[in-house]
C-alpha positions as CSV (number, residue, x, y, z in Angstrom):
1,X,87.9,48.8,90.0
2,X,84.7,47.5,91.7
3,X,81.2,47.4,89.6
4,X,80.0,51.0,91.3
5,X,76.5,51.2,92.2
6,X,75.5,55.0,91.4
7,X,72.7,54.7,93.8
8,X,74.7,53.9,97.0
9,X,75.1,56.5,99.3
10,X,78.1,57.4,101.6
11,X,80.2,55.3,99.0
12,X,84.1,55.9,98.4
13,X,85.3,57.7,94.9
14,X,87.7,55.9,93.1
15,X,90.7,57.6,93.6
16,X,91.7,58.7,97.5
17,X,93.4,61.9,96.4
18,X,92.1,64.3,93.7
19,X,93.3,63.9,90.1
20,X,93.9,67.4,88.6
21,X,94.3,68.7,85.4
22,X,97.2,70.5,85.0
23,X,99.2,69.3,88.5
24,X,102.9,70.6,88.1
25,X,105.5,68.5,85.9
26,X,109.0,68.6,88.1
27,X,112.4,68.8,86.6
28,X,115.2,68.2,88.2
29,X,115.0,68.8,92.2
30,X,118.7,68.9,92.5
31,X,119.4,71.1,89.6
32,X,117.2,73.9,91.0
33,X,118.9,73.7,94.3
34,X,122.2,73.9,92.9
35,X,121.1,76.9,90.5
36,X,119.6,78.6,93.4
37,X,122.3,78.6,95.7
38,X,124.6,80.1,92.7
39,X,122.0,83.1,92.7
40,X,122.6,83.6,96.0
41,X,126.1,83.6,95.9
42,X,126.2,86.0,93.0
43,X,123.4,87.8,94.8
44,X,121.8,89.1,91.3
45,X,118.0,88.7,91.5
46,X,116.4,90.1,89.2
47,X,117.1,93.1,86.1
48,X,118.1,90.3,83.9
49,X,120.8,88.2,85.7
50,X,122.6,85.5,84.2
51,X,119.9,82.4,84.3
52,X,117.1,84.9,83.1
53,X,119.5,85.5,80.1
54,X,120.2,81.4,79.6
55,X,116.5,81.1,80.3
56,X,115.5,82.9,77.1
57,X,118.7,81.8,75.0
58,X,117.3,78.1,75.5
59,X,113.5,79.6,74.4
60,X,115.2,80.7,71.7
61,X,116.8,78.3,70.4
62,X,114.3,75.5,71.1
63,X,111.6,77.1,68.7
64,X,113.6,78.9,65.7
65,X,113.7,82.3,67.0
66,X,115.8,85.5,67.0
67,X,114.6,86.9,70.6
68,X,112.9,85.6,73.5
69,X,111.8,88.0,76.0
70,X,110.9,86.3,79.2
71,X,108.6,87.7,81.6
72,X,107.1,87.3,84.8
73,X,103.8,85.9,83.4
74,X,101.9,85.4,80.1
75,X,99.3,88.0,80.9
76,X,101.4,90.7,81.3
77,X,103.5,89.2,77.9
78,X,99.9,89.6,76.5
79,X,99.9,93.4,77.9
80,X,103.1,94.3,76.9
81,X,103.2,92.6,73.4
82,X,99.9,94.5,72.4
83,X,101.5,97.9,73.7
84,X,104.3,97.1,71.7
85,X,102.6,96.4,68.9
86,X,100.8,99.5,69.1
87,X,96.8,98.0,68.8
88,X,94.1,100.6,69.7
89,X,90.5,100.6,69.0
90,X,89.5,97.5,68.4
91,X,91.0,93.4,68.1
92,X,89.6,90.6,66.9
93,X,90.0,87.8,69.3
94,X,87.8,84.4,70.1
95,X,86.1,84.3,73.2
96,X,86.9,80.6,73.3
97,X,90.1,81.2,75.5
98,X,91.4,81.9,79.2
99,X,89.9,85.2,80.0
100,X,93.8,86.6,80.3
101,X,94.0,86.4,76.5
102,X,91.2,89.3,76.2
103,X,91.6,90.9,79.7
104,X,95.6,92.1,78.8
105,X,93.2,93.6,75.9
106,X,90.7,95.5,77.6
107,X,92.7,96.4,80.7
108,X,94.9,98.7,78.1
109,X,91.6,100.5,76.6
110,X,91.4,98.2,73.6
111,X,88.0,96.8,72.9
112,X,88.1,92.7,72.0
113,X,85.6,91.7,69.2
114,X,84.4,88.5,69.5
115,X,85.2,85.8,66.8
116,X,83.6,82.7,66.4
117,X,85.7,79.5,66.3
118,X,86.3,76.3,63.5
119,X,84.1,73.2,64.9
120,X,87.1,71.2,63.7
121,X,90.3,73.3,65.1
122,X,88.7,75.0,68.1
123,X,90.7,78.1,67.0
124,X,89.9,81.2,65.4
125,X,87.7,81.0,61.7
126,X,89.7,83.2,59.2
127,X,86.6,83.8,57.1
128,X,84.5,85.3,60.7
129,X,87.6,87.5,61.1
130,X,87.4,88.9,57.4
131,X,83.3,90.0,58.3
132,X,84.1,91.4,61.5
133,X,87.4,94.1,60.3
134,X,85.8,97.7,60.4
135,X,87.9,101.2,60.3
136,X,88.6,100.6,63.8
137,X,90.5,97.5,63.8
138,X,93.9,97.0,64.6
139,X,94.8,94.0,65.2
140,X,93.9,89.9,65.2
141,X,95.1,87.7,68.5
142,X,95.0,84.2,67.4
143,X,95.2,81.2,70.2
144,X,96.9,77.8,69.5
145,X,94.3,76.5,71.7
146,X,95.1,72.9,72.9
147,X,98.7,73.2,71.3
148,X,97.2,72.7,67.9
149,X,98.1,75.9,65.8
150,X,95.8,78.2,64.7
151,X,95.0,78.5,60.6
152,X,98.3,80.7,60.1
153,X,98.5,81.4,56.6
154,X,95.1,82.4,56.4
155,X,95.6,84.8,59.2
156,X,98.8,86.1,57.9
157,X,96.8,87.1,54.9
158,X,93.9,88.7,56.2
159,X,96.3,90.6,58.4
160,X,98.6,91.8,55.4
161,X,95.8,92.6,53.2
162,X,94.1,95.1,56.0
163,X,97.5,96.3,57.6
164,X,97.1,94.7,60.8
165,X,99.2,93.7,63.6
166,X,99.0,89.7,63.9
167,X,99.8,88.2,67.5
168,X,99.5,84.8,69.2
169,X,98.5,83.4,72.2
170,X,101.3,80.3,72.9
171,X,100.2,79.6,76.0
172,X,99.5,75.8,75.1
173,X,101.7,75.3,72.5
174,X,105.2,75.6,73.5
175,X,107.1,72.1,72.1
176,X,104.6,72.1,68.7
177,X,104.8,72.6,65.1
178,X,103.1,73.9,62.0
179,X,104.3,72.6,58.5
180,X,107.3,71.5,60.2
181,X,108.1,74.9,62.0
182,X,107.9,75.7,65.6
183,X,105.4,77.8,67.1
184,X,107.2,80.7,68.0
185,X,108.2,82.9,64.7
186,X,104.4,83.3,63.3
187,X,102.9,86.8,63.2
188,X,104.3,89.6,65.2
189,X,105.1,88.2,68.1
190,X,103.6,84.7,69.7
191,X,103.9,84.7,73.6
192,X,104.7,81.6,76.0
193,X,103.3,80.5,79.4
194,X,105.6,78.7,82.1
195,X,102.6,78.9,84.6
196,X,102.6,75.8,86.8
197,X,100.1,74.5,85.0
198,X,101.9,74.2,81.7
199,X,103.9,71.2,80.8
200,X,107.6,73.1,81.1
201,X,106.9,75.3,83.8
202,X,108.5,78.1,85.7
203,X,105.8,78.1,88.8
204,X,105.2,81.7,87.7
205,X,106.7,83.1,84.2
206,X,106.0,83.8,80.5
207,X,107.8,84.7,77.2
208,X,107.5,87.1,74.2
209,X,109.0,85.3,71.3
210,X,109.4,87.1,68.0
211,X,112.1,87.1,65.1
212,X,111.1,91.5,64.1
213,X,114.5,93.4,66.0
214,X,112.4,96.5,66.3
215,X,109.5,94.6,68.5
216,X,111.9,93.0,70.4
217,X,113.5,96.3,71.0
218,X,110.2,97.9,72.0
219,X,109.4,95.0,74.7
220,X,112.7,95.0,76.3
221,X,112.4,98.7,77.1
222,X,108.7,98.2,78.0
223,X,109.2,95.6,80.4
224,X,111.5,97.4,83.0
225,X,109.6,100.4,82.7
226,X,110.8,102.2,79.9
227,X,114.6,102.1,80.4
228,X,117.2,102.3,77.8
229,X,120.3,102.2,79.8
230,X,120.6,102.9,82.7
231,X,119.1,106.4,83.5
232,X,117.4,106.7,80.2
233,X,113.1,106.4,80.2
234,X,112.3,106.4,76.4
235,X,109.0,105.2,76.9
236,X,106.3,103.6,78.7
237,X,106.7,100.8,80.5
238,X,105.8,98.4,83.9
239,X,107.4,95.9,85.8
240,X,107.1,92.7,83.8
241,X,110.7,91.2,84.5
242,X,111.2,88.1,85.1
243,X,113.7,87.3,88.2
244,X,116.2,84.9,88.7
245,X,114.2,82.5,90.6
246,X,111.6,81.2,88.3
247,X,114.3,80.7,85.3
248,X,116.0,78.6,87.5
249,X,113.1,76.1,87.6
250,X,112.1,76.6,84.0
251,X,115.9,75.7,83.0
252,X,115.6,72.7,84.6
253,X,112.1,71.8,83.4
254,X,113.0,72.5,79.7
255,X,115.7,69.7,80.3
256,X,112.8,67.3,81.0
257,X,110.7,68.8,78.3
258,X,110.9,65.2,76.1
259,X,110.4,63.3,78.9
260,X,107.3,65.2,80.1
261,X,106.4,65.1,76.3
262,X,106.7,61.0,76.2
263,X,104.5,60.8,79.2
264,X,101.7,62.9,77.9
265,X,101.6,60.9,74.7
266,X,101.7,58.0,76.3
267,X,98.9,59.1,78.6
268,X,96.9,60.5,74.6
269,X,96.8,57.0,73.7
270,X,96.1,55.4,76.8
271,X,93.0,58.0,76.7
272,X,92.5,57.0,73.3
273,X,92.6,52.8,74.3
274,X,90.3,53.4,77.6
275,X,87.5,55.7,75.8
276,X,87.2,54.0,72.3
277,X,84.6,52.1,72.9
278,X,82.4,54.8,74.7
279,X,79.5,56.1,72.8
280,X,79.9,59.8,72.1
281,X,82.6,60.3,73.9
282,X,85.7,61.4,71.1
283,X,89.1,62.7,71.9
284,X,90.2,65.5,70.3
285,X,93.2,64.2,67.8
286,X,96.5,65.7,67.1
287,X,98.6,66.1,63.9
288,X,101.5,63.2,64.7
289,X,103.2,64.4,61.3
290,X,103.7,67.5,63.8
291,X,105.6,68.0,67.1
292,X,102.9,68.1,69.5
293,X,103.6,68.4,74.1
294,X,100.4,66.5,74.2
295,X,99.4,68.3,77.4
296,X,95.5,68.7,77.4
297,X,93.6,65.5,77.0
298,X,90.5,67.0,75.3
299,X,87.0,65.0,75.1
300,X,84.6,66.5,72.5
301,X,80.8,65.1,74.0
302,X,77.9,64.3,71.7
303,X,75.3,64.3,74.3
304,X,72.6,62.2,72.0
305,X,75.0,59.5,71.8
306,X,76.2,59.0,75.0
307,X,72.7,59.9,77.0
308,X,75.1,61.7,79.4
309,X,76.0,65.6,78.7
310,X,79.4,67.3,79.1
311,X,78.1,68.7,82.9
312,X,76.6,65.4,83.9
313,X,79.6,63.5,83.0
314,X,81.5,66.3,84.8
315,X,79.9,65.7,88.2
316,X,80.3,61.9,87.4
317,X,83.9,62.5,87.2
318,X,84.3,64.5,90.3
319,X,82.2,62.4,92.1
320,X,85.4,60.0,91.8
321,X,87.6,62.8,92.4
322,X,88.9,63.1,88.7
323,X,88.6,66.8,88.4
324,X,87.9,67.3,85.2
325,X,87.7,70.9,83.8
326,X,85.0,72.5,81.2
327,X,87.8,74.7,79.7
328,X,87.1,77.6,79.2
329,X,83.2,77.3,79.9
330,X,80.9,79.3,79.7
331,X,83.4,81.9,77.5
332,X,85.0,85.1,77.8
333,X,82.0,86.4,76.3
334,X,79.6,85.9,79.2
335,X,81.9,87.3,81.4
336,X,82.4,90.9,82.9
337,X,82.7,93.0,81.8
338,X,82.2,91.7,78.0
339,X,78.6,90.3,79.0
340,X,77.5,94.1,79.7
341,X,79.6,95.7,77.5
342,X,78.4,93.4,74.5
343,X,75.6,91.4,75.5
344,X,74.4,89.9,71.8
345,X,77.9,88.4,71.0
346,X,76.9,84.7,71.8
347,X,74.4,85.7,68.8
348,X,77.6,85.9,66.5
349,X,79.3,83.0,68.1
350,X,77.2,79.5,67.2
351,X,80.2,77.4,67.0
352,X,81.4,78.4,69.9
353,X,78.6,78.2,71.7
354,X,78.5,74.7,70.8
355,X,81.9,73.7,71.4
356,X,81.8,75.3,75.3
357,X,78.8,72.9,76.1
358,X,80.6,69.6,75.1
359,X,84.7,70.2,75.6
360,X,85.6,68.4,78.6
361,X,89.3,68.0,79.5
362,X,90.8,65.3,81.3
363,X,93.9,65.2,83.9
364,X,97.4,63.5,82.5
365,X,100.8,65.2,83.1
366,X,102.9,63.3,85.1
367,X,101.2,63.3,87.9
368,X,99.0,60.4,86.3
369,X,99.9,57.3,84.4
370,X,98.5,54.4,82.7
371,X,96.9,52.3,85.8
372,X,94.7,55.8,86.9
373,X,93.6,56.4,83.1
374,X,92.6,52.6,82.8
375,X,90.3,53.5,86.0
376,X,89.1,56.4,84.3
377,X,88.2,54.3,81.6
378,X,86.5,52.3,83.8
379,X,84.4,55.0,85.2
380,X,83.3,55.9,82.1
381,X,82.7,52.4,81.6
382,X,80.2,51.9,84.5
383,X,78.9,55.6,84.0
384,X,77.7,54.8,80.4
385,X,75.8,51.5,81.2
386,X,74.4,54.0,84.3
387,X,73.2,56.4,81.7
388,X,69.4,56.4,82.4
389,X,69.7,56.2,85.8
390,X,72.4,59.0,86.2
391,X,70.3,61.5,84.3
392,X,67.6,61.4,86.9
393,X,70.6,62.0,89.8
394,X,72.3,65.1,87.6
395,X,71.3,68.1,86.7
396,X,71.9,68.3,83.1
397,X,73.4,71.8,82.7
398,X,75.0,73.1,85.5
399,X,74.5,77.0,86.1
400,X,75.1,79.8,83.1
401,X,75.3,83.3,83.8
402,X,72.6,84.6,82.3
403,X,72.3,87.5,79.2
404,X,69.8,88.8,76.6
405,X,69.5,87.2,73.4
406,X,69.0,89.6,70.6
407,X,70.9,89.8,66.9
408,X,73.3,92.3,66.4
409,X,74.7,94.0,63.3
410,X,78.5,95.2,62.6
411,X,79.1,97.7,60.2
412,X,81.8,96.5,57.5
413,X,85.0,98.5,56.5
């Protein structure tokens, strides 16, 4: 890569096409053909057909667990595993999380409180959750965000010791391990994304994993609507069946699952080999005692030291097409309707606060390899010797929705 010259106008970005994070990993072409065209000649669709049944089989036995129940997406796993679970009033959840994690919540009714994170994990803090249980609460949502699990055992006993229903948010952390288990049989019930974004991918699809035969009861009657047999409506239900289609492709992609998990390790420590010597600018590590899928590249910013912050290193990137993503800026908490509805949460939240104005992530996948990281490295290279100069051509926060700031008081149980 060519010495760039920040001041030259009209210039070409690095890369030609754009650098996602997230861009789909691709099993087997051939394999999804040939599954395919078996559909069609059995000409069962949907109402779970014979790959939707090998499909969760495969979930099943890849993390340790006694039923998978695959769905068309995570959100409505998220909806249907609270219904099942029967939470009402009010959930503790973090607000550091894709907004589908606390939507499924409020869609049904259920009002999400917001709970501040650890600086260190990202994930929920155990000790915030004890201060924030009232009469009302029924339930804690933890998120493995990243893929690195949440404080477990800590949750497990806050949720015994209150009788509350304990459920997780897998979305990142299918393929990873806690003390040597797999994510997958904590709590309740942990649910799955297959989006396209995730490393073993569906296109479209999710999973509600759990080892309790009366939940898994409950969410196979909930997800076609209520049936139990054939003409049978024992409760309430939707439509949140996976079809044949989608199974197909995540069969095939959980066949490549190791290979798609060597090329996002090697892409962590190219990351790690390209950025080491950039000031303030630290990956977030992983536990390599534990199985880990090494999907999300995660930069942690300390603006003082690198004279550049998160959103000006952001735009840096993007001027070079590497779209990098502020996940999951600005927070669920200064979104609608929470903003409104709670508008002096951020004063509860510090740490995540914090944590949402430096967490960059970086594309990898295998989509990219080690000759576009070392150009990444590169940019950050040029970018940091640039520093001055750059903080004069980018606005330093990009735009926040905008709320009162005012303390607010919980009652305790």
């Amino acid at each position: 890569m060519k010495k760039t010259n920040y001041s030259e106008h009209n210039r070409l970005p690095a890369f030609a096409e754009p650098l996602h994070v997230g861009r789909p990993n691709i099993g087997d072409v051939a394999e999804i053909h040939r599954r395919i065209d078996e559909i069609f000649q059995r000409r069962w669709l949907s109402n779970d057909g014979v790959v939707v049944q090998e499909f969760e089989r495969e979930v099943a036995s890849t993390v340790g667990v006694k039923h998978c129940l695959a769905v068309c997406n995570a959100t409505v796993g998220l909806e249907i595993a609270y219904k099942a679970a029967g939470l009402s009033g009010e959930v503790i959840v973090p607000a550091n999380t894709f907004v589908a994690t606390v939507h499924a919540l409020q869609w049904q009714g259920i009002t999400p409180i917001f709970c501040d994170i650890d600086p260190h994990t990202h994930n929920l803090d155990p000790d915030h959750v004890e201060e924030l249980i009232t009469d009302k609460t029924t339930g804690i949502v933890g998120v493995h965000l990243w893929g690195r699990p949440c404080q477990v055992a800590a949750l497990e006993d806050i949720a015994d010791r209150y009788d509350l229903r304990l459920i997780f948010d897998a979305a990142h952390a299918f393929g990873c391990s806690l003390d040597g288990r797999m994510i997958g049989g904590f709590g309740t019930a942990e649910v799955f994304s297959f989006h396209a974004t995730k490393f073993v991918s569906c296109g479209e699809g999710g999973a509600i994993v759990t080892n309790d035969d009366d939940f898994a009861t409950r969410v196979r009657q909930m997800r076609s609507f209520g049936f139990k047999g054939s003409d049978n409506i024992v409760s309430v239900g939707t439509n949140g069946k996976m079809c044949e289609f989608p199974a197909a492709v995540g069969l095939s992609s959980l066949k490549a699952m190791n290979d798609f998990v060597k090329t996002n390790e090697c892409n962590y420590h190219a990351y790690k080999r390209a950025l080491s010597h950039i000031p303030g600018i630290n990956i977030l590590p992983y536990d390599l005692l534990e199985r880990n899928n090494f999907q999300y590249v995660v930069l942690d910013i300390d603006e003082n030291e690198s004279r550049l912050s998160r959103d000006q290193w952001l735009q840096v990137l993007h001027a070079e097409n590497v779209l990098a993503r502020r996940y999951f800026f600005p927070g669920v908490h200064r979104m609608e309707p929470y903003r409104t509805r709670d508008p002096f949460a951020i004063r509860r939240l510090p740490v995540t606060e914090s944590i949402l104005k430096r967490v960059l992530v970086l594309p990898s996948g295998t989509a990219v390899g080690t000759a576009e990281i070392e150009t990444i490295g590169e940019i950050f290279s040029q970018a940091s010797e640039s520093a001055a100069k750059l903080r004069t051509q980018f606005p330093a926060m990009l735009p926040l929705p905008t709320q009162p700031l005012a303390p607010q008081k919980r009652k305790a149980a």
